[in-house]
C-alpha positions in Angstrom: 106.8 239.0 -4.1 105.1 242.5 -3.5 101.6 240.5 -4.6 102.1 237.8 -2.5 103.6 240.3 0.6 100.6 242.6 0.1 98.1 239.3 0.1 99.5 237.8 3.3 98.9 241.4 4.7 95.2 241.7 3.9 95.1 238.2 5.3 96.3 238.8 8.9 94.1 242.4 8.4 90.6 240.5 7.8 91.9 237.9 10.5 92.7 240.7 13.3 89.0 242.3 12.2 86.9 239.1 12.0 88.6 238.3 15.9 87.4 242.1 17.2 83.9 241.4 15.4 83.6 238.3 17.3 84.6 239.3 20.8 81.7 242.4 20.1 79.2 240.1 18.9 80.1 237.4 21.7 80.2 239.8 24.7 76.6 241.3 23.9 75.5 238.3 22.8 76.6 236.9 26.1 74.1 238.8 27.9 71.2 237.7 25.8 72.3 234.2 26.4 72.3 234.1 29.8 68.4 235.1 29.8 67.5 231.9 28.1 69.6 229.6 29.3 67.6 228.9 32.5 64.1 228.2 30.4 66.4 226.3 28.0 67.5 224.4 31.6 64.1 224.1 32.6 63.2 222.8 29.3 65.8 220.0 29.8 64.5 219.7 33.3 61.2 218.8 31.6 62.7 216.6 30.1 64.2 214.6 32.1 61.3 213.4 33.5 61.4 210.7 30.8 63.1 207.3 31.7 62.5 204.9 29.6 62.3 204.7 25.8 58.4 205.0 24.1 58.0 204.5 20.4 54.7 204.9 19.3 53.0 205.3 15.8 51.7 208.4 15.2 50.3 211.1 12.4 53.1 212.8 10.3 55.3 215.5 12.5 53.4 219.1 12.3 54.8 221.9 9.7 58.2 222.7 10.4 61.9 223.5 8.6 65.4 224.0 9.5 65.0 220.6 11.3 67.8 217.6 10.0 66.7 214.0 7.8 69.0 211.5 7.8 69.0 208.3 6.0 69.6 204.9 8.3 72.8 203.8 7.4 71.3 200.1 8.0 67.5 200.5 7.7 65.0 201.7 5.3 64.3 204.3 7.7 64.4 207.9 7.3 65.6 210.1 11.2 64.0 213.7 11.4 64.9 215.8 14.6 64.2 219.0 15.9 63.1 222.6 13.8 61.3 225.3 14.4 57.7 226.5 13.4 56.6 230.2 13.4 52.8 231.0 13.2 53.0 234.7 12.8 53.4 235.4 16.4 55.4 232.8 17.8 58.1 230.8 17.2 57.6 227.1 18.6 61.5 225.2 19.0 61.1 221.0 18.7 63.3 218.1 19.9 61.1 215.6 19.0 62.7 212.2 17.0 60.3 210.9 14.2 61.7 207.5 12.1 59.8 207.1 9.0 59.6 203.7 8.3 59.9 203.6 4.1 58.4 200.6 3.3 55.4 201.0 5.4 55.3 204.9 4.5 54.2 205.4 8.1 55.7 207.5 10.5 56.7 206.8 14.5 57.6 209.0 17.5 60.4 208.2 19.5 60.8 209.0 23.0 64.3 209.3 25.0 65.7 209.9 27.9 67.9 213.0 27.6 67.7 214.8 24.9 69.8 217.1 23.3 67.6 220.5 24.3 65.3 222.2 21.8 66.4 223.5 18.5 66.6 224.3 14.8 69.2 225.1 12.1 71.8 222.4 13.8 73.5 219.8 11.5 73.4 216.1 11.4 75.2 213.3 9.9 74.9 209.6 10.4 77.6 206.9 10.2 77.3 203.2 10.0 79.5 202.5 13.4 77.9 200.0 16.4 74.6 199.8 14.3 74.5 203.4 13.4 75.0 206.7 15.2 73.5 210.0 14.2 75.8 213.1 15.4 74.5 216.3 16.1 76.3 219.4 16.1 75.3 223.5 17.4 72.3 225.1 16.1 70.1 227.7 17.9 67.5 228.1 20.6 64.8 231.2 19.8 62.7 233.3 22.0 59.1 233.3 20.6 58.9 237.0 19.5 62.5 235.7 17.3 64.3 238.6 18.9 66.9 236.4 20.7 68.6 233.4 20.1 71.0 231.1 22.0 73.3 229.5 19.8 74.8 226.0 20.9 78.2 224.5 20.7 77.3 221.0 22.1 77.7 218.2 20.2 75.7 214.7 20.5 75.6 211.0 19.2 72.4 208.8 19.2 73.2 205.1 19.5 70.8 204.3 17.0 70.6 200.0 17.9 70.3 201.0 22.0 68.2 204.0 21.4 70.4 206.5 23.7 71.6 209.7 23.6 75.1 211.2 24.9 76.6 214.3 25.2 80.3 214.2 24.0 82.5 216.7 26.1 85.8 217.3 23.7 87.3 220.3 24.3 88.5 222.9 21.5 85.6 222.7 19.4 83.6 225.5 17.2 82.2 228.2 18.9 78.6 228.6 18.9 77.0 228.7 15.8 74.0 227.7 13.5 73.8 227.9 9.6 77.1 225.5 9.5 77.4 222.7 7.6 79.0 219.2 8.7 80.0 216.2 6.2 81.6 212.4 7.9 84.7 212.4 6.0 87.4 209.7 6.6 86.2 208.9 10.1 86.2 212.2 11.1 83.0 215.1 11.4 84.0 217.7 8.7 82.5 221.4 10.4 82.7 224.4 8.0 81.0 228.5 8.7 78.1 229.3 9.5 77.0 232.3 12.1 76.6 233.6 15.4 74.0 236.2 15.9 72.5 238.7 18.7 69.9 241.1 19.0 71.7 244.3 17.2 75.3 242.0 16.0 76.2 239.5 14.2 79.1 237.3 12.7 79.6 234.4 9.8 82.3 231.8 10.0 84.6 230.3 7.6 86.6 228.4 10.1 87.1 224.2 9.7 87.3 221.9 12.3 87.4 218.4 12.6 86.1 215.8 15.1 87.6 212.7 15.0 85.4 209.4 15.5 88.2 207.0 17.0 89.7 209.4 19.4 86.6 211.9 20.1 89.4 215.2 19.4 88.7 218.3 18.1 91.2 219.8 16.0 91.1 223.7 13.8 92.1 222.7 10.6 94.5 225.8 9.1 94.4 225.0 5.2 96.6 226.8 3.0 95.5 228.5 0.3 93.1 231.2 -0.5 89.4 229.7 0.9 85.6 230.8 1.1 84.5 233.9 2.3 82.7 233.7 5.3 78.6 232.1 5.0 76.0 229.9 6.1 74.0 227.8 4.4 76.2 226.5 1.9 76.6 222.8 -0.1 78.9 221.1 1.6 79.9 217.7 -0.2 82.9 215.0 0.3 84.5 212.9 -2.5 85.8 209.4 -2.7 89.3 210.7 -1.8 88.4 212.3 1.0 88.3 215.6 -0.4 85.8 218.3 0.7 83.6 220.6 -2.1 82.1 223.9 -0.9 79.3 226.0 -3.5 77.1 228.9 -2.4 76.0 229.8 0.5 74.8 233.2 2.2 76.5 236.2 4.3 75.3 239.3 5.2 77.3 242.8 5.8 77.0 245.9 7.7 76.5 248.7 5.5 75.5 251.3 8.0 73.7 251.5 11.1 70.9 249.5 11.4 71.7 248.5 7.2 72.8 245.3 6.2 73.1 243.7 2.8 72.5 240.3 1.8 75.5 238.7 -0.6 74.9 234.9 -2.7 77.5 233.4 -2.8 77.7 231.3 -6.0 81.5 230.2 -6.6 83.1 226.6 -5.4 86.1 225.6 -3.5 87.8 222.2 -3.3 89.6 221.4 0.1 92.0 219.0 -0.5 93.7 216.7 1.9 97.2 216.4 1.4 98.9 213.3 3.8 99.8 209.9 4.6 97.8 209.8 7.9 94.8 211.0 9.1 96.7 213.1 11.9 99.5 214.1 9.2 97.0 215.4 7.0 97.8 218.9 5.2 94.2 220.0 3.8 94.8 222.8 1.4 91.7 225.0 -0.6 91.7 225.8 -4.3 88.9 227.2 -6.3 87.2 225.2 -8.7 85.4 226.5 -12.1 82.7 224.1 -13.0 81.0 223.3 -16.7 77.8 223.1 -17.3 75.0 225.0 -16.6 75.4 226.4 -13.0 72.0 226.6 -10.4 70.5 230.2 -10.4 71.9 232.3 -7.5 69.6 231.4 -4.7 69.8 230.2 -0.2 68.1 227.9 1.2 68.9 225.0 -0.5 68.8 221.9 0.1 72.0 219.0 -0.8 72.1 215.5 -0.2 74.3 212.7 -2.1 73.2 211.4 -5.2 74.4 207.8 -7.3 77.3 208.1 -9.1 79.3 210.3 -7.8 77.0 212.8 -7.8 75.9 215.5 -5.0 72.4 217.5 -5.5 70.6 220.7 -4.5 66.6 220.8 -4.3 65.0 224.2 -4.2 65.9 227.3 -2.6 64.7 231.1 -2.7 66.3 234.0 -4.5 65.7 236.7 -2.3 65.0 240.6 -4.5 66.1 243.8 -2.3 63.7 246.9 -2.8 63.7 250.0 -1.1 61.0 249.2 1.7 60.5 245.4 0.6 62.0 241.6 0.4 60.6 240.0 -2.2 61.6 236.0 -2.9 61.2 233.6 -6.1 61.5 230.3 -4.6 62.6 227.1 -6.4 61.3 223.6 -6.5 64.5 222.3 -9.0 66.9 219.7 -8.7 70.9 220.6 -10.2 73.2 217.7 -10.2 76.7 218.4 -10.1 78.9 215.4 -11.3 82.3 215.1 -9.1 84.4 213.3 -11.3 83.8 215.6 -14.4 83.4 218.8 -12.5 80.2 219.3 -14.3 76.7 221.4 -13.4 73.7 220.1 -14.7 69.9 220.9 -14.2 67.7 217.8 -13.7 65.2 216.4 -16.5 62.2 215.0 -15.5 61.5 212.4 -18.2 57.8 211.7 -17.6 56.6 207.8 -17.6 57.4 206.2 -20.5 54.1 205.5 -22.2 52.8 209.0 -22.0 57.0 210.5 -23.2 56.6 207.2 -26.3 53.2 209.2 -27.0 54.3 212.6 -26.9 57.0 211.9 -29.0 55.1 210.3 -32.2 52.1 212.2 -32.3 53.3 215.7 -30.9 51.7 217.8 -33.4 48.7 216.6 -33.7 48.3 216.2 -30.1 48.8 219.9 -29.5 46.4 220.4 -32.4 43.5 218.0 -30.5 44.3 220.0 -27.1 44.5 223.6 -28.5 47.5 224.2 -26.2 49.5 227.1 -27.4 52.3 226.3 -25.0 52.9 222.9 -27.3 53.1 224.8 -30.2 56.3 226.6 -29.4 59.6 226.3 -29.8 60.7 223.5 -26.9 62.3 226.6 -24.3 66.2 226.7 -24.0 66.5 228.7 -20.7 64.7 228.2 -17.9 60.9 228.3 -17.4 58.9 230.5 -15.2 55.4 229.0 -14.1 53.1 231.1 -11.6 50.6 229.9 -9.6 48.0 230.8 -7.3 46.4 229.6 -4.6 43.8 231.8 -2.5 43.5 231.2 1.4 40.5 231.0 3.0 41.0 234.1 4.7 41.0 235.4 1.1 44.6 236.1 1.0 45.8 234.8 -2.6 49.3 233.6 -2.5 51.3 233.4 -5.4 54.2 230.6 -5.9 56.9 230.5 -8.7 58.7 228.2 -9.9 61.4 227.2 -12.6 61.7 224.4 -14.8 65.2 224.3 -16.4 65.4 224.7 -19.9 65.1 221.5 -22.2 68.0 222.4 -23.8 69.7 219.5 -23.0 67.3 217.0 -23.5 67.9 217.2 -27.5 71.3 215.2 -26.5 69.6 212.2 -25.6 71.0 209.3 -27.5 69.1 207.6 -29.3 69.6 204.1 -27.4 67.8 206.3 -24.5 64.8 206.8 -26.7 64.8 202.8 -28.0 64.3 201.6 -24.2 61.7 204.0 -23.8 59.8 202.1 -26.8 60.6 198.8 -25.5 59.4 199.5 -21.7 56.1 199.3 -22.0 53.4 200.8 -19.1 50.3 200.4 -18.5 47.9 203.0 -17.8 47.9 204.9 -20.9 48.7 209.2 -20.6 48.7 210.5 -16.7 47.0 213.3 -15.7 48.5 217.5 -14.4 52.6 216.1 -12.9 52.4 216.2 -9.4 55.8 218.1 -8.2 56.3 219.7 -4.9 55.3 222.9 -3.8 58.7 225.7 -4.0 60.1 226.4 -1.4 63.3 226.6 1.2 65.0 225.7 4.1 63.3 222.1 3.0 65.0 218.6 4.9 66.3 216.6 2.0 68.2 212.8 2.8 68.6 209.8 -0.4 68.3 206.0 0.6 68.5 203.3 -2.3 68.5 205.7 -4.6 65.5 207.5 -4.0 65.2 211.8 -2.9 62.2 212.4 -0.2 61.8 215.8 0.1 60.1 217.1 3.3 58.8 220.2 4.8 60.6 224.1 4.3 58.6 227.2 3.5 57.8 229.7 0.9 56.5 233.1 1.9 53.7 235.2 0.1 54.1 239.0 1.6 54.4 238.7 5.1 52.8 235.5 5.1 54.5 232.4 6.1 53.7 229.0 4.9 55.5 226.3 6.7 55.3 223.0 5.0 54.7 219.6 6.3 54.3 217.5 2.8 56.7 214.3 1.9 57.8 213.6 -1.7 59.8 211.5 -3.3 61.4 210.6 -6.3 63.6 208.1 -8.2 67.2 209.6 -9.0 68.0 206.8 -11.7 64.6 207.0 -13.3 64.5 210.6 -13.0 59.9 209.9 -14.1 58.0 211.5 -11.9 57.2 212.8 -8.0 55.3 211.0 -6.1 53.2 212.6 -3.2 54.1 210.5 -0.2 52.1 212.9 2.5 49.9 215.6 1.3 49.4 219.0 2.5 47.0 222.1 1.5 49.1 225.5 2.7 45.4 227.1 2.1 44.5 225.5 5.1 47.3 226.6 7.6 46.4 229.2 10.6 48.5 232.9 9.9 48.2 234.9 13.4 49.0 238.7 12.8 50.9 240.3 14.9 48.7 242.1 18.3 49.6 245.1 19.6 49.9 243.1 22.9 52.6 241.0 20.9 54.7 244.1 20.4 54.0 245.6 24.1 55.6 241.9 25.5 58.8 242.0 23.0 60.8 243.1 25.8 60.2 240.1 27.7 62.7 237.4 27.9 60.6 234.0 26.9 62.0 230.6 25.8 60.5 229.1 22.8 57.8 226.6 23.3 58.0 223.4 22.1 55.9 220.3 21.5 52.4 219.8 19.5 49.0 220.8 20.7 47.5 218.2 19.4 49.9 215.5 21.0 48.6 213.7 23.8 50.7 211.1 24.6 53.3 213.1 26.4 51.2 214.6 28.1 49.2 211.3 29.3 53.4 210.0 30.0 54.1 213.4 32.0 50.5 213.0 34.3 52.0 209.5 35.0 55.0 210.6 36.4 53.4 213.4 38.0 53.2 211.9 41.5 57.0 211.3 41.5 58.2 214.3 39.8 57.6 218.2 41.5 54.7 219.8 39.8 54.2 223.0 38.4 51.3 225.1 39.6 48.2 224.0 37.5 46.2 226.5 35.4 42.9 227.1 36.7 39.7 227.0 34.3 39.0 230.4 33.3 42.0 231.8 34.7 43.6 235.0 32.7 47.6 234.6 31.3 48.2 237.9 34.3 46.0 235.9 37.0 48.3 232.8 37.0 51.4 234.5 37.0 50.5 237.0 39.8 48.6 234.1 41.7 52.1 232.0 41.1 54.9 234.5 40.8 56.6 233.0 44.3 57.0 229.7 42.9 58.5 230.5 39.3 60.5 233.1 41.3 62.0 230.1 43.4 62.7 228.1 40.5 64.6 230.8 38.2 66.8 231.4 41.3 67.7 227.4 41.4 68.3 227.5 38.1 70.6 231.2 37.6 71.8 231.0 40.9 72.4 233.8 44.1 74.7 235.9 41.9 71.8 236.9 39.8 70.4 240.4 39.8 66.9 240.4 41.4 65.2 242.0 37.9 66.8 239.6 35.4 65.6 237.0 37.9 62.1 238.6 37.8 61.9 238.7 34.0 62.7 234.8 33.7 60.4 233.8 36.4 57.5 235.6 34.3 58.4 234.2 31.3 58.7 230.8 32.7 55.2 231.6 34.4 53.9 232.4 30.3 55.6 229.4 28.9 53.9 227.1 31.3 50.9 229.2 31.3 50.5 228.8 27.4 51.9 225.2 27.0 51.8 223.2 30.5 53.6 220.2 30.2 
């Protein structure tokens, strides 16, 4: 009784400190908020110019992560929206819908009316209802210097057969948040953790709340039981019985002033519903203690659903604290983790068959023939580090790890596995170097008929950002090889270092830009519409960044006042109007 008296105790202690943390965090947050809501409103604005639906082929999206795939839940079709891309200076925000037809391995742009407004680390999930619908939930809105950030609490359906979007207005939802995860579980949206951060403050979430698809409700879910710590980026899987599986995830503490600490999370919790009826339903959490052999400690990974009764996590980046430095080992593995037996496993590429059929009768002397040391030894039982490097043209040489999983397991093959392999015969004789994808994190991951595509996420190589825009796949019941759906060279990708001018503008309040540069067809729809719609002042040729906003300061001054209204102070007003003026000014729309 004294354990129990002294648990419930530290319970309602962490729950009285976690409420005081958030007011903090939400009040000064508040005030960044309010700085970019008017660009994100003039964004929308923007926007809204659109009124009719445009879908156009067109090249592969640009470079970008912490957008959301989702597989059609009718179509061979693959549904990538939003993200974010930083260049070194800048950080550009999308809202941009791309379908990627499978079949055609072709991609298409689709323009609506209405979009949910610019932004990144927000959650998706697709359900088969009315032809298909792909819900969207919070995420976050950047300035370009990534100094502020607007975190939503909207939530959104596209009506994938009429091509429309709509804001659902339920009351008593989440709180503003990005980092979450969100699962469709027994016709409702599943929402656990996540984070809330400003400029000096910041929070994570281990709250759960559900959103239910026949009555559009929100509800807090209060499970009993001891649950998760508080984090972002987690897995986040559902069972069969309606059950809910939580592994990982990231969180970060204040140490001291101006010190915080990272923390990887790498235990699992099972949330259990416990009911007759969907609105009866008592969820309680309990921790689970796999077998197996668990994935390395690592965020940024990537989950989807796998075939039989399996979930999966691709990649990631294990992130090494130093003194005066970050430095991250980033991942390119798959780990299966079987529901039913409760079971970790890493993933073993078998190869194609021919080449695995050769391998296996002449090993020896094939190792002999090729003079390849690493044939010689022992077959590894741990995991595998590979290094490579790759030199920039600016000569900057960039070196990527990676980790193959041991072959421990492979020696428990039966030996029925190894007679189909001599029956299936390929053509084509021995392939050449396997062609895998690039390590990385923060990659978009989704799973139709069977099949993992893998696009996008970053590695980093000092303070170097690579942002990815590549397309993989591979076959999760074959388990042979990747295959290199959309190609992309990171030695080729434009790194801006930061200006001193950079650091002298940090203090301004700007909305991140969105869009491509090298997209014309927006703007060729926008110069359409132009007569109808109020334009902005145009940039003249040769005009300076300073000339146009001194030259057109009275108009963005009129249009921050529409949009913050007469209650706002003259200086905030000001500061928006200028960085309204620099937004245009550097991407006119």
């Amino acid at each position: 009784m004294g354990k129990k008296g002294k648990r419930d105790k530290k319970g309602k202690g962490a729950e009285k400190t976690l409420a005081k943390m958030e007011k903090k965090v939400s009040r000064r947050a508040r005030k960044e908020e309010e700085d970019l809501e008017a660009l994100i409103a003039e964004f929308q604005s923007l926007d809204a110019k659109k009124t009719q639906v445009i879908e156009s082929s067109c090249p592969p999206p640009s470079p970008r992560l912490n957008c959301s795939l989702c597989a059609h839940p009718e179509r061979d079709e693959l549904i990538l929206f939003g993200g974010e891309y930083f260049n070194g200076q800048k950080t550009y925000l999308y809202n941009e819908l791309y379908i990627y037809h499978i079949r055609k391995n072709s991609w298409a742009k689709v323009d609506i009316p209405n979009p949910p407004p610019r932004r990144c680390a927000h959650q998706a999930a697709v359900v088969p209802t009315a032809g298909g619908q792909l819900w969207i939930f919070g995420g976050e809105f950047a300035s370009p210097n990534g100094e502020q950030f607007y975190h939503y609490k909207d939530l959104w359906v596209l009506h994938l057969a009429t091509k429309t979007w709509e804001q659902i207005k339920a009351p008593g939802g989440p709180s503003g948040r990005s980092g979450h995860r969100m699962v469709v579980c027994k016709r409702q949206l599943i929402i656990f953790g996540g984070f809330h951060e400003s400029a000096r403050d910041f929070i994570y979430y281990n709250d759960v709340y559900a959103f239910n698809l026949d009555s559009f409700t929100w509800s807090k879910l209060a499970p009993a039981g001891m649950g998760p710590a508080p984090r972002s980026g987690c897995q986040m899987t559902p069972t069969p019985e309606g059950n809910i599986i939580i592994y990982g995830g990231y969180s970060k503490q204040r140490i001291k002033k101006d010190v915080d600490k990272g923390t990887l999370h790498t235990d699992m919790f099972l949330l259990k519903a416990e009911g007759a009826g969907k609105e009866e339903d008592r969820w309680t959490w309990s921790r689970l203690s796999p077998s197996g052999v668990k994935p390395p400690a690592r965020s940024g990974f990537s989950v989807a659903a796998a075939p039989n009764n399996r979930c999966l996590l691709f990649g990631g980046v294990h992130d090494e604290e130093e003194e005066e430095s970050l430095e991250g080992h980033f991942f390119n593995d798959i780990y299966f983790y079987d529901v039913g037996k409760n079971r970790w496993f890493p993933a073993q590429l078998k190869g194609p068959k021919a080449e695995k059929r050769k391998r296996r009768r002449c090993r020896q002397a094939e190792a002999e023939a090729a003079g390849e040391e690493e044939l010689q030894l022992p077959p590894p039982q741990g995991p595998l580090e590979i290094v490579k490097e790759v030199v920039a043209e600016d000569g900057t040489v960039m070196t990527i790890k990676q980790v193959i999983p041991g072959a421990a397991e492979d020696n428990n093959r039966s030996g029925s596995e190894e007679e189909e392999e001599d029956e299936d015969e390929e053509e084509g004789g021995a392939l050449g170097q396997p062609v895998e994808p690039y390590p990385r994190s923060s990659a978009m991951v989704a799973v139709k008929h069977g099949v993992l595509y893998v696009y996008g996420g970053m590695f980093e190589v000092g303070d170097r950002q690579v942002t990815l825009s590549d397309l993989h796949s591979i076959d999760l019941h074959r388990m042979d090889q990747w295959k290199v759906l959309q190609e992309m060279d990171p030695k080729t990708q434009e790194w801006l270092e930061e200006s001193e001018s950079d650091e002298e503008e940090d203090d301004d309040v700007e909305g991140a830009e969105g869009g491509e540069e090298e997209e014309e067809s927006s703007e060729e729809e926008s110069e359409e519409e132009e007569g109808e719609q109020q334009q902005h002042p145009a940039v003249q040729p040769g005009e300076a960044q300073a000339q146009y906003v001194a030259r057109t300061e009275q108009y963005w001054l009129r249009l921050a006042r529409s949009h913050m209204g007469p209650e706002a102070k003259d200086k905030k007003v000001l500061k928006v109007a200028h960085a309204m003026a620099k937004t245009f000014y550097e991407d006119p729309i």
